[in-house]
C-alpha positions as CSV (number, residue, x, y, z in Angstrom):
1,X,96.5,-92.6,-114.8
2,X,93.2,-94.3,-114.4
3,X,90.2,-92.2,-116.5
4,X,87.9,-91.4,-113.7
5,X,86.3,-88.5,-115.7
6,X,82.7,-87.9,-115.4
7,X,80.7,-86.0,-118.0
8,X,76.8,-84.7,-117.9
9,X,75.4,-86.2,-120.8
10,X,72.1,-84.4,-121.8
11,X,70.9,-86.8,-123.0
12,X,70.5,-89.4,-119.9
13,X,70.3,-86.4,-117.8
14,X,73.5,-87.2,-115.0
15,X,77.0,-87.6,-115.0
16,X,78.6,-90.6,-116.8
17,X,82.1,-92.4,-116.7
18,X,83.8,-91.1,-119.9
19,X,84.3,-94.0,-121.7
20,X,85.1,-93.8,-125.2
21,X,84.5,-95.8,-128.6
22,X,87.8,-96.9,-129.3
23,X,90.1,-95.7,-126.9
24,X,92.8,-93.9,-126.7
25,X,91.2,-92.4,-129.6
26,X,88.6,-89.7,-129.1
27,X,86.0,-88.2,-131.7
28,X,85.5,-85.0,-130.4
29,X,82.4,-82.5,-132.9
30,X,81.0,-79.6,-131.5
31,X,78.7,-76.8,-133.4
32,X,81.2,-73.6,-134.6
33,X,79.8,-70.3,-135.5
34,X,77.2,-68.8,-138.1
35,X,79.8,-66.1,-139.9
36,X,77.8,-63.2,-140.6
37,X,78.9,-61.1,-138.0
38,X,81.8,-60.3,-135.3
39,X,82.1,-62.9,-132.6
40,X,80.5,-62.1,-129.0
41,X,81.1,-63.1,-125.5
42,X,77.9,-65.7,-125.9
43,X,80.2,-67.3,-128.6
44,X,83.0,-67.5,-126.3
45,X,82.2,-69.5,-123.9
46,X,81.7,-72.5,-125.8
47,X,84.6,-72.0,-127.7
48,X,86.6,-71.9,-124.3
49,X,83.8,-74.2,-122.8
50,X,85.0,-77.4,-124.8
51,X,88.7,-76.0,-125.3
52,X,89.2,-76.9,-121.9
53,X,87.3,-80.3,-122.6
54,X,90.0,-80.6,-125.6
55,X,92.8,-79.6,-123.4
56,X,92.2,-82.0,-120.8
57,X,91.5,-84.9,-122.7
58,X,95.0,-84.9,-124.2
59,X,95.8,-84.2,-120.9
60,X,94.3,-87.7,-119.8
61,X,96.1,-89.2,-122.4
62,X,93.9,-89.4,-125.2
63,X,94.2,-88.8,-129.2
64,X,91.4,-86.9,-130.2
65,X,90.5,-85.4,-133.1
66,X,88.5,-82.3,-132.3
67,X,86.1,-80.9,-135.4
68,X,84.2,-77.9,-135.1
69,X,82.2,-76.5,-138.3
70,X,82.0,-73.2,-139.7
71,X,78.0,-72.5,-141.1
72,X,78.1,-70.8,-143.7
73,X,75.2,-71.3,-145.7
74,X,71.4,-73.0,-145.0
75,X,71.1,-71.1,-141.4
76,X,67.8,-68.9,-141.9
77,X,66.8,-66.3,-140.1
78,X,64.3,-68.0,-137.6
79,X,66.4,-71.2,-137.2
80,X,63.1,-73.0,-139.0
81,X,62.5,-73.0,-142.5
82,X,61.5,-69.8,-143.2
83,X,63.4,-66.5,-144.2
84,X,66.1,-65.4,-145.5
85,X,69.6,-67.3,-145.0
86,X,71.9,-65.3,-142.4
87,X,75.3,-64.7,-144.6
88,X,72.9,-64.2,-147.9
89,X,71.1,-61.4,-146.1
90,X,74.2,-60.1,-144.8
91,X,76.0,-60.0,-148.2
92,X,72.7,-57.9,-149.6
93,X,72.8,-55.6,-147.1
94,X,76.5,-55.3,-147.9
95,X,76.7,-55.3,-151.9
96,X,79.0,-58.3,-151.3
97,X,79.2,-61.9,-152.5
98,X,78.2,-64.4,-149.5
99,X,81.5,-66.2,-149.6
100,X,83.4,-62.4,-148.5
101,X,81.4,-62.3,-145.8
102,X,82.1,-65.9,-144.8
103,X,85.6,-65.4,-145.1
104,X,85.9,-61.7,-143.4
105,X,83.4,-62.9,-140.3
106,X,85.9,-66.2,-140.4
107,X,89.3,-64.5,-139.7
108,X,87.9,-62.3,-137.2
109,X,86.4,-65.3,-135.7
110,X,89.9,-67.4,-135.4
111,X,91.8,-63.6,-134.6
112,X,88.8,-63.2,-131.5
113,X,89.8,-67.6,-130.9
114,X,93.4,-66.9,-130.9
115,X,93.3,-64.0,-128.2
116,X,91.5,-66.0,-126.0
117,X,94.0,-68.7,-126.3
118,X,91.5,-71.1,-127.8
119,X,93.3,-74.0,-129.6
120,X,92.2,-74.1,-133.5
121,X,90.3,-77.5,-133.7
122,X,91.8,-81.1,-136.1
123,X,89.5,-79.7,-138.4
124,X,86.8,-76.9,-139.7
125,X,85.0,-77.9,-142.1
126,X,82.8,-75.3,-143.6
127,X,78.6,-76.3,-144.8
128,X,79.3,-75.4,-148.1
129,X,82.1,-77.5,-148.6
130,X,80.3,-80.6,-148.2
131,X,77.1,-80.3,-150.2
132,X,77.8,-83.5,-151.5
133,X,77.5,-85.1,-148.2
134,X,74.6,-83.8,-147.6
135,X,73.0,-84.5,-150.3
136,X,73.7,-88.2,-149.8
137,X,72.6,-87.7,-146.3
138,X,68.9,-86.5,-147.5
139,X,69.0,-90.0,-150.5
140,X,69.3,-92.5,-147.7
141,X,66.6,-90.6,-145.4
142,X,64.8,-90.8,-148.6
143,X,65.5,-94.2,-148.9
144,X,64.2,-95.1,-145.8
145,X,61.1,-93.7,-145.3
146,X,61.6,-90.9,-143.1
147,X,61.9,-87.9,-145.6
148,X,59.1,-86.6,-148.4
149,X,60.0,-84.0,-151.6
150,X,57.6,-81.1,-151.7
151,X,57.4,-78.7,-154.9
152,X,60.8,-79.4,-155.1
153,X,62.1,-79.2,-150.8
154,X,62.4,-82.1,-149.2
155,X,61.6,-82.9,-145.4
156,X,62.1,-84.7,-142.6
157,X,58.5,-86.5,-141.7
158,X,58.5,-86.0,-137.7
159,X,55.5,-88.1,-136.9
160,X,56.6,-91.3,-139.0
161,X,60.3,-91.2,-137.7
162,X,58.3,-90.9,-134.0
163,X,56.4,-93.9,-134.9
164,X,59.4,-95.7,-135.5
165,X,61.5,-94.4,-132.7
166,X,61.6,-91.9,-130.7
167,X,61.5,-87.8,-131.5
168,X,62.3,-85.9,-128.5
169,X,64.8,-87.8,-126.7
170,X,67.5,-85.0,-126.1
171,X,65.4,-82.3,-125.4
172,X,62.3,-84.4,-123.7
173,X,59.8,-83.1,-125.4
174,X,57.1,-85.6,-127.0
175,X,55.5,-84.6,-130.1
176,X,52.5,-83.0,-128.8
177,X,54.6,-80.7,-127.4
178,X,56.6,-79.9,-130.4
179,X,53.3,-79.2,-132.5
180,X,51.3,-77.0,-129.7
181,X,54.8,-74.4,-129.9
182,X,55.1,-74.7,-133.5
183,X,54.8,-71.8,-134.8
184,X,52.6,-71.7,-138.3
185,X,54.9,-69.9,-140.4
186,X,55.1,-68.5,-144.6
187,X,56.0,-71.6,-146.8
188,X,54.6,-74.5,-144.7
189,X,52.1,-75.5,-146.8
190,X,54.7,-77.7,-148.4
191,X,54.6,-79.7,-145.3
192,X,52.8,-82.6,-144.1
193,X,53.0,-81.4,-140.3
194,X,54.5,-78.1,-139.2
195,X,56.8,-79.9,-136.6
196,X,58.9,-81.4,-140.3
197,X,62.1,-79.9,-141.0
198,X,64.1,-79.0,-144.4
199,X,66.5,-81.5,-145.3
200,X,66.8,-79.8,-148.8
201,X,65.4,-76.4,-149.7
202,X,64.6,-75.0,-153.3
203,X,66.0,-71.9,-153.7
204,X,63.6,-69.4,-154.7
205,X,65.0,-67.2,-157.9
206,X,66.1,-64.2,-155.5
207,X,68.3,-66.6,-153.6
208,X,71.7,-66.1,-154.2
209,X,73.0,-69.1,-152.4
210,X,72.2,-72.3,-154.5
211,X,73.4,-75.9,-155.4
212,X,72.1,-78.9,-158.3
213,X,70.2,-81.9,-157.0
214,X,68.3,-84.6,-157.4
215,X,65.0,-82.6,-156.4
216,X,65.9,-78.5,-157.2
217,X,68.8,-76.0,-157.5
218,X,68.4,-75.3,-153.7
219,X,70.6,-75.3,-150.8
220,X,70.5,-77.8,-147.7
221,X,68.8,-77.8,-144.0
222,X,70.6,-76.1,-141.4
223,X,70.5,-79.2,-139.3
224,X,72.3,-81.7,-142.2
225,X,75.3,-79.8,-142.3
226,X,76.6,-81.4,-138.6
227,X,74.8,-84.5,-139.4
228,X,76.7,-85.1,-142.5
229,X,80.5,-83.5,-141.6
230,X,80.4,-85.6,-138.2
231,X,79.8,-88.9,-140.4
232,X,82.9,-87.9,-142.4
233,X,85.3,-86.9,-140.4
234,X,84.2,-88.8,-136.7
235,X,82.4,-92.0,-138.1
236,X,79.1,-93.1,-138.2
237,X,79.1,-93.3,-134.3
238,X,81.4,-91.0,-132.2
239,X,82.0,-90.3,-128.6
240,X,81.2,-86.4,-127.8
241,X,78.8,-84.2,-129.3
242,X,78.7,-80.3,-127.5
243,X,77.7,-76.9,-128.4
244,X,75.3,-74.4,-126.5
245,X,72.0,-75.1,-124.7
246,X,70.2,-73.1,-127.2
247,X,71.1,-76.1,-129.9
248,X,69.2,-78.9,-128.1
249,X,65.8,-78.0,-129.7
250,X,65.5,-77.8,-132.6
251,X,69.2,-78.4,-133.7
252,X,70.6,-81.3,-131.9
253,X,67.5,-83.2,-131.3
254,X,66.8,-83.0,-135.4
255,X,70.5,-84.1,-135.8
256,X,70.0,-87.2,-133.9
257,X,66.3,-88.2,-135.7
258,X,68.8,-87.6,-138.9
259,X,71.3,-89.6,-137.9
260,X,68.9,-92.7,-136.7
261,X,66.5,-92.2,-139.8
262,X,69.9,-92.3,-142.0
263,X,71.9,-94.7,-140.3
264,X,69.5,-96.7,-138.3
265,X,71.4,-96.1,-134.7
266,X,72.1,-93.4,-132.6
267,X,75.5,-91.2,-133.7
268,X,77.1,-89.7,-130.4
269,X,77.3,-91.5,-127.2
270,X,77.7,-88.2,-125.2
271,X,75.9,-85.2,-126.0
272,X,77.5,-81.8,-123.7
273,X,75.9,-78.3,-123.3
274,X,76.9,-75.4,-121.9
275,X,74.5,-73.2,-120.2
276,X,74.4,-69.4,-121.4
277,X,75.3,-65.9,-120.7
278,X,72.8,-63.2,-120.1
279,X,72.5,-59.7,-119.5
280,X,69.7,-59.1,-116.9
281,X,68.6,-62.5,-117.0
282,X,68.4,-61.9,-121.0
283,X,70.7,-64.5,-122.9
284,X,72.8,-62.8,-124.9
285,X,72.9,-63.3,-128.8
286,X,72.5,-61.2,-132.3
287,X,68.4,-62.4,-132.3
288,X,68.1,-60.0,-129.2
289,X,70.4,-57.3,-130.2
290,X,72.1,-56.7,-127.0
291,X,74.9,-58.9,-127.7
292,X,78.6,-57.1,-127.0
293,X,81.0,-58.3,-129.8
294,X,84.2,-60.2,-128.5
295,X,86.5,-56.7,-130.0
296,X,84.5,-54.0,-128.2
297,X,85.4,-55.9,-125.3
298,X,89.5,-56.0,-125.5
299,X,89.0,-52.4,-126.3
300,X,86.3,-51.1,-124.0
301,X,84.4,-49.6,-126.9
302,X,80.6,-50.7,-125.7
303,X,78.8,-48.4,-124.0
304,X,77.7,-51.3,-121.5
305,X,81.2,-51.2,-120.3
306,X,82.9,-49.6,-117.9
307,X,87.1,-50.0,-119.3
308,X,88.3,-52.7,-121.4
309,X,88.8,-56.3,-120.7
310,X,91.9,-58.2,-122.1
311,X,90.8,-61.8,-123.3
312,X,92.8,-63.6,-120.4
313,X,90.0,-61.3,-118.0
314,X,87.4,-62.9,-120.5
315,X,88.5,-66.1,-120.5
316,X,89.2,-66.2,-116.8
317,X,85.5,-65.1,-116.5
318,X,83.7,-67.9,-117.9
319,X,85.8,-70.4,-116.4
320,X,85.5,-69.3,-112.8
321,X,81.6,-70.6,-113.5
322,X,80.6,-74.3,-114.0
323,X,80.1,-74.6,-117.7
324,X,76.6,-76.0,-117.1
325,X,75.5,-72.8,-115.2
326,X,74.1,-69.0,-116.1
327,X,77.2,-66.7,-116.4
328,X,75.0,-62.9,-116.1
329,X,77.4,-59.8,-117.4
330,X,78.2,-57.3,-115.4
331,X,81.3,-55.0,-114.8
332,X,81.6,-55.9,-111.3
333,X,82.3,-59.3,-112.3
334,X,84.6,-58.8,-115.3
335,X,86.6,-56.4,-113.0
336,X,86.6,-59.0,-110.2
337,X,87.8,-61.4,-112.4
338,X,90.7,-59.6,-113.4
339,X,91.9,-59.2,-110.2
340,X,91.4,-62.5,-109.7
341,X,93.6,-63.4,-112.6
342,X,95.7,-60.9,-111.2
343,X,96.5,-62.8,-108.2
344,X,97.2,-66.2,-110.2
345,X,99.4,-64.9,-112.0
346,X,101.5,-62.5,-109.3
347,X,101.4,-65.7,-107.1
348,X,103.2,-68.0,-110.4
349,X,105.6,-65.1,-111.1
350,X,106.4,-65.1,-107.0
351,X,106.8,-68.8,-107.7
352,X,109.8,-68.3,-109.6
353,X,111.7,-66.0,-106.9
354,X,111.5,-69.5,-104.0
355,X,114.3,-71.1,-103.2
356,X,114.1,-74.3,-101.7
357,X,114.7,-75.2,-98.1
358,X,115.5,-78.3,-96.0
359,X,111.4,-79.2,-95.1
360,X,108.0,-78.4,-96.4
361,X,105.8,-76.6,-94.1
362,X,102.9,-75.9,-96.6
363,X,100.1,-78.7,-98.3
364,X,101.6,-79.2,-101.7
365,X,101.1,-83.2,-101.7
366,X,97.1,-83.2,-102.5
367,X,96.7,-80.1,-104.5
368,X,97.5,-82.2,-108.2
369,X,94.8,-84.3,-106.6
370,X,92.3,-82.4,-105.6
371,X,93.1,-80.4,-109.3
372,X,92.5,-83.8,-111.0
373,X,89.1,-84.7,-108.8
374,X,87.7,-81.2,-110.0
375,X,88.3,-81.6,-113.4
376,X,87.1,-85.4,-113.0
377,X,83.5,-84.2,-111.9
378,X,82.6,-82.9,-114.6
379,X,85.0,-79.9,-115.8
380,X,84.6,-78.0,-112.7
381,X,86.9,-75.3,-113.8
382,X,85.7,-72.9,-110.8
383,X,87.1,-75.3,-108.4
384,X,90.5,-75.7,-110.0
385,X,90.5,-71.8,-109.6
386,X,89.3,-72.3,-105.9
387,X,92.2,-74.8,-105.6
388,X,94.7,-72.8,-107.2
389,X,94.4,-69.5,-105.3
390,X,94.6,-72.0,-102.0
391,X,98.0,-72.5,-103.3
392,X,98.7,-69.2,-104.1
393,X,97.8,-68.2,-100.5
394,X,100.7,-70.9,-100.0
395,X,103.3,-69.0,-102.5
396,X,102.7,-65.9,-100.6
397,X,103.5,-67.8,-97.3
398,X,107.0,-69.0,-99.1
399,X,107.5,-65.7,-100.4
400,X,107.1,-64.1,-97.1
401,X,109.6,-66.8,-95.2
402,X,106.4,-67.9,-93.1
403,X,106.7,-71.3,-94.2
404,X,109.4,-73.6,-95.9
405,X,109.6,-75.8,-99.0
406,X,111.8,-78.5,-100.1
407,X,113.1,-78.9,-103.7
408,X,111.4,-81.4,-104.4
409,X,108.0,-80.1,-103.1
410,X,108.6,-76.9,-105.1
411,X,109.2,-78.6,-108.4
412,X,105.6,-80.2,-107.9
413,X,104.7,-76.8,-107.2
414,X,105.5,-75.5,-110.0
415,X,104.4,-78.5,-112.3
416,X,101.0,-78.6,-110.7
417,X,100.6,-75.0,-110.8
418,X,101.7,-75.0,-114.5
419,X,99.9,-77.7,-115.2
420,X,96.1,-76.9,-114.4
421,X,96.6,-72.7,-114.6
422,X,98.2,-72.6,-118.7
423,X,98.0,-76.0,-120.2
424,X,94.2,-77.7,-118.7
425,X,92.7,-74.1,-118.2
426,X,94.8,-72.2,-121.2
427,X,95.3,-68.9,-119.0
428,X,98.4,-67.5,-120.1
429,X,100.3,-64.1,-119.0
430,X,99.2,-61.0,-120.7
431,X,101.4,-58.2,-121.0
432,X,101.0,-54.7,-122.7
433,X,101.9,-54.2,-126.2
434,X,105.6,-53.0,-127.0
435,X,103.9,-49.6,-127.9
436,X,102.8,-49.1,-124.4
437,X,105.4,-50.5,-122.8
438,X,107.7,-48.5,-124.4
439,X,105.2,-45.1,-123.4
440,X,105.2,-46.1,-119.7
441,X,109.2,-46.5,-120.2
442,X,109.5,-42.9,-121.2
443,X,107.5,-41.3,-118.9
444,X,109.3,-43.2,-116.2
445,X,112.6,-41.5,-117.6
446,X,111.3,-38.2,-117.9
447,X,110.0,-38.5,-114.4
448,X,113.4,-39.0,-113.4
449,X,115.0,-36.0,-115.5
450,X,112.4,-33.7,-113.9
451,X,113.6,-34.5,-110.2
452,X,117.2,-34.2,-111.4
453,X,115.8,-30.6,-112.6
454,X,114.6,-30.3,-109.4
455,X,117.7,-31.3,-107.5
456,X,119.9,-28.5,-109.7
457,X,117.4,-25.6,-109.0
458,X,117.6,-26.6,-105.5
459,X,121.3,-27.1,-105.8
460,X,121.2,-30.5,-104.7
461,X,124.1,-31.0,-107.0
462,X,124.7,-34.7,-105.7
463,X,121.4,-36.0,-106.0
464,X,121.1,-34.2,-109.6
465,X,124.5,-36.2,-110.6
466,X,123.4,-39.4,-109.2
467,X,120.3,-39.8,-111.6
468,X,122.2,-38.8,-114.1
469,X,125.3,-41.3,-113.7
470,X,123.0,-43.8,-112.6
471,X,121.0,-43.4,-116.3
472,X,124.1,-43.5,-118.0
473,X,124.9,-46.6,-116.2
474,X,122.1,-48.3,-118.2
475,X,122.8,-47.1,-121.1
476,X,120.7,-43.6,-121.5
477,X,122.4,-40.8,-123.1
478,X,121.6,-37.1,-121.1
479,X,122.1,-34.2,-123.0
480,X,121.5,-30.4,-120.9
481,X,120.3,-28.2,-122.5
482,X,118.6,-24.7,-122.4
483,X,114.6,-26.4,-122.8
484,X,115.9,-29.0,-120.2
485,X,117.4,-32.4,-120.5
486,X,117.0,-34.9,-123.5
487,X,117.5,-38.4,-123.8
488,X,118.0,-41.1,-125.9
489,X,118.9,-44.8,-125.2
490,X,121.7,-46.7,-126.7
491,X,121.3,-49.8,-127.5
């Protein structure tokens, strides 16, 4: 099939034919999660955001390799250079050495991934496996020009890079800009203009977190880490760079200056965002303290919500928005979006009841089209879902014998509906756990037993022996006694 796919690129600011490096292969980074705490809806949706961009690039044809970090050390509190690092305050709070945070926060990060049916990426590499690297990274910035050591730190020198190129080219900002909103914070005197970043910090002696180099025992910049692990794994220029909006200043725009001040050309050819998720216009995150974690969620525990929310209703959430648009919480929407989700999946499980018949009588022919088109422009995952209930309208129809299908209409059908709803979208069918299947099951057979109880004090004799033979039938074993009937099943 010819590529026709169309991607925003932040950083020209409009949609762009896809085009890759070195096709069919695909180099595929995008910025993981900070692991000091649980996961949170504002973490899903880029997770599900570019699992759908995975998805339907293999879909297209493509090999990509698909790497999405784990940061686990060098992310301070303020996202600037000052404070305490995230998983090193976490682990004093806790009385616990930084990597058990890293690796609890971890698992329950890729046990939250795999409810939501997120695909685990090529590779995950974490920060502080790849020191090395980034030390290396901060000798050739060094090297050329763009970096200065300061009582033992070293940073990145904004206004001599800007001289030479161009700071402020994802986000637009120039460097006025960036020095008018800087804020002056504890430490900066080590810097020659408070818009420089850390490249390498020296840790002080409280810091728990700390590595040998060629300047101090210390620990790097959070911005190296992507810098440096891309490089490895994608090459020194790659095709897609994605992660939230909330990364293009300071964190993607200082990841580019790295890459050009360390490599002398631009890394990524496409840079994708997506846009956030907010409560009362408020995006959501752990800096604002009104975050809902991804568990409290599946299990309704938050007192912000209503009932619980399986990840499928999650999942089907986000995607029902464009990726580049606000998503605002609310139960209204979660619980529309279930029944929504709902729907899909009663109409694919009706689906499976057609038989075929000697004509179509229903549009099946454009829908993998107009599927494709959607997905073309941009990942427009709410139109798929606009398309696909269109064709559920048109199951129902079959269903109801108000229109006709012919076989081999129906296997496109199916193929289509397969296609975009579980393998391009990754919605898959929830059902309860065997626990509560098997509670419903009983009460179901106990409701039976007490209308059979009902039917002998009303000495409905053949009604009471009908339930009773008709159990048996399926295998229950009935035993009267003086309490009442008891059952058991045989398997």
């Amino acid at each position: 099939m010819e590529n026709k796919l169309m991607i925003y690129n932040t950083l020209n600011r409009k949609k762009e034919l896809f085009e890759p490096l070195h096709a069919p292969n695909v180099g595929l980074y995008v910025c993981g999660p900070t692991v000091y705490g649980d996961a949170h809806l504002g973490h899903a949706r880029p997770a599900i955001t570019f699992d759908v961009l995975f998805r339907y690039l293999q879909t297209l044809g493509y090999k990509v390799r698909y790497v999405r970090n784990i940061t686990d050390v060098g992310h301070l509190e303020h996202d600037a250079d000052e404070g305490e690092d995230k998983i090193a305050k976490k682990a004093r709070l806790e009385q616990l050495e930084p990597m058990e945070v890293v690796q609890h926060y971890t698992l329950r990060y890729h046990k939250a991934m795999e409810a939501l049916n997120v695909l685990p990426p090529s590779i995950e590499p974490h920060a502080s496996g790849h020191i090395i690297e980034q030390i290396e990274l901060v000798k050739e910035i060094l090297d050329n020009g763009f970096a200065y050591e300061s009582e033992g730190s070293v940073y990145f020198d904004v206004a001599k890079y800007d001289k030479a190129h161009h700071y402020g080219v994802l986000s637009g900002r120039n460097l006025d800009d960036v020095l008018n909103t800087t804020r002056e914070l504890d430490g900066q005197q080590e810097k020659r203009n408070p818009a420089d970043f850390a490249l390498w910090k020296c840790a002080q002696p409280e810091h728990i977190m700390r590595w040998p180099s060629p300047w101090s025992d210390g620990f790097p910049g959070w911005h190296c880490e992507c810098t440096a692990m891309g490089r490895k794994y994608l090459g020194e220029q790659f095709d897609i760079h994605g992660g939230g909006m909330d990364l293009i200043f300071p964190h993607h725009e200082c990841e580019i200056a790295q890459g050009v001040a360390a490599m002398g050309h631009p890394v990524v050819k496409y840079w994708m965002h997506n846009n956030m998720i907010t409560i009362n216009g408020q995006k959501m995150g752990k800096s604002y303290n009104n975050f809902i974690n991804l568990s409290e969620f599946f299990t309704g525990s938050h007192p912000l919500l209503e009932q619980p929310y399986s990840p499928m209703t999650i999942r089907f959430f986000i995607l029902q928005a464009h990726y580049r648009s606000t998503v605002d919480f609310g139960n209204e929407a979660l619980q529309a979006a279930e029944k929504g989700l709902q729907r899909l999946m009663d109409a694919w499980n009706t689906l499976g009841t057609i038989t075929a018949g000697s004509e179509t009588t229903v549009d099946v022919a454009s829908l993998r089209t107009k599927c494709f088109d959607a997905m073309n422009d941009d990942l427009n995952t709410a139109q798929v879902i606009s398309h696909l209930f269109d064709a559920s309208r048109n199951i129902n129809l079959l269903a109801d014998k108000k229109a006709t299908i012919a076989a081999a209409d129906l296997e496109e059908l199916k193929d289509t509906f397969r296609l975009f709803a579980f393998d391009v979208l990754g919605l898959k069918e929830e059902r309860g756990s065997d626990s509560a299947r098997e509670e419903a099951f009983g009460k179901v057979v106990d409701m039976l037993l007490e209308q059979r109880q009902a039917a002998k004090a009303a000495k409905d004799w053949a009604t009471s022996d009908r339930i009773r033979n008709e159990l048996q039938a399926l295998g229950f074993e009935i035993k009267d006694g003086k309490e009442g009937a008891t059952w058991k099943l045989n398997k």
